[in-house]
N, C-alpha and C positions, 0 to 999 in steps of 0.2 A: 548513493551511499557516500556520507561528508559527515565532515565531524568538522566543526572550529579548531583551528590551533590556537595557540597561546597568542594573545596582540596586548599591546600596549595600550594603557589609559587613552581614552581622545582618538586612537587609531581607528580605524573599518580591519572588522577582522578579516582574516586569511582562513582559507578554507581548504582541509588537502579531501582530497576525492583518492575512494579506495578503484574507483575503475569509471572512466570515460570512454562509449563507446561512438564508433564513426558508422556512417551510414552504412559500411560493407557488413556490422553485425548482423547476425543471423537472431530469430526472436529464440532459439532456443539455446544460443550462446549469452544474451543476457538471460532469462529465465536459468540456464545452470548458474549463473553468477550469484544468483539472491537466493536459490532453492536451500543451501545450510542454514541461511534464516527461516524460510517457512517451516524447515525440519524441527529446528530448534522450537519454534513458535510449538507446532505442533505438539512436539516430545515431551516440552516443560509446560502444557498446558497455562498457556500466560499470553499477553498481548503483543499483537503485528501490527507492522504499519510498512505499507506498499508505497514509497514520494515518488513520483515522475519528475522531477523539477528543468525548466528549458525554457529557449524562447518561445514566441508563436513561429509553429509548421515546422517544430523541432523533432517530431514524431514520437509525443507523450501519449497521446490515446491509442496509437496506431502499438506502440508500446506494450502496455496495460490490456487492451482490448485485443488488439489484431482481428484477425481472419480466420477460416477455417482452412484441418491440416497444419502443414508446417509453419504459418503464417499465425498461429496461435498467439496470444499474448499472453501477458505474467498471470490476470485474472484466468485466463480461461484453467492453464497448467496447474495452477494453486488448485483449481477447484478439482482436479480430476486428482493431484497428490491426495486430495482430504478424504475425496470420496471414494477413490481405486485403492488408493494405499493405508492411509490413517485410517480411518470409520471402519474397514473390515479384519481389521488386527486391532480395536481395544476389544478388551474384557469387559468394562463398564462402562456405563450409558454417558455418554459425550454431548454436550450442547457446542455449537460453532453458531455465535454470528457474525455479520456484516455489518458496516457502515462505509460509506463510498460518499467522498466530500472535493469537493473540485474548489480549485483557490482561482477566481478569474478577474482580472483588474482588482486587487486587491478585494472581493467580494469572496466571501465563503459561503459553497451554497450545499446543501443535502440534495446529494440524486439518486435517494431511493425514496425521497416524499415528491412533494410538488416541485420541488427546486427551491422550497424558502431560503430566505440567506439567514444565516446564523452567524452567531457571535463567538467569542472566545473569552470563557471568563476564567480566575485565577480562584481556586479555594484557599481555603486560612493556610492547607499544606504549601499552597505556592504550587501547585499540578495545574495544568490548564487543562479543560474540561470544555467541549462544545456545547454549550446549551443548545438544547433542543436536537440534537442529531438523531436518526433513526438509527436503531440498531436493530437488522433482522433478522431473525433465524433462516439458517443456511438452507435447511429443507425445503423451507417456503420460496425461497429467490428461483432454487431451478427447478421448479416444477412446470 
């Protein structure tokens, strides 16, 4: 979680971080850290986005993915919030997908298709938009 600050023309911006965590964190001390955003996401029915950002063997997948039990990662907790808690308290019929896109030597690739690399294009709004990204319905990922 970052946000740019304010930098000067011609400068490299600065960047403050709302929380940097050290190898002693626990996966479910970062997963409470980001969980008021999936609630949010959730609540306002509107768009998420999960960024691992790090060196290499900085424990970005181990992160996101983890293990089973407590060793869980952010994907795994997201998906049991949606499905244990969100999906059995609406009233009305709910669609959730996925997209999962991995940034690797400056290549962006889709890893719910084959692994194609995709692009990043800009519409007239000035949004940037992945062409070609999978988006899939959440039913169908965990069956």
């Amino acid at each position: 979680m970052l946000a740019p600050s304010t930098a000067t023309l011609g400068a490299l911006p600065n960047y403050i971080f709302d929380r940097v965590f050290g190898p002693e964190a626990s996966q479910q001390e970062v997963y409470e850290t980001v969980d008021p955003v999936v609630q949010e996401v959730l609540s306002g029915g509107g768009n998420g986005c999960i960024l691992c950002y790090g060196q290499t063997s900085a424990g970005k997948t181990f992160t996101v993915e983890g293990c089973e039990g407590e060793l869980r990662g952010i994907i795994p907790r997201t998906l049991e919030a949606v499905f244990e808690d969100f999906l059995p308290s609406c009233q009305e019929e709910v669609s959730v997908s996925v997209s999962m896109l991995e940034i690797y030597m400056e290549r962006l690739r889709d890893l719910l298709s084959d692994g194609a690399e995709l692009s990043v294009a800009e519409d007239r709004h000035q949004l940037h938009l992945t062409a070609g990204a999978q988006h899939k319905p959440l039913d169908l990922l965990v069956q």
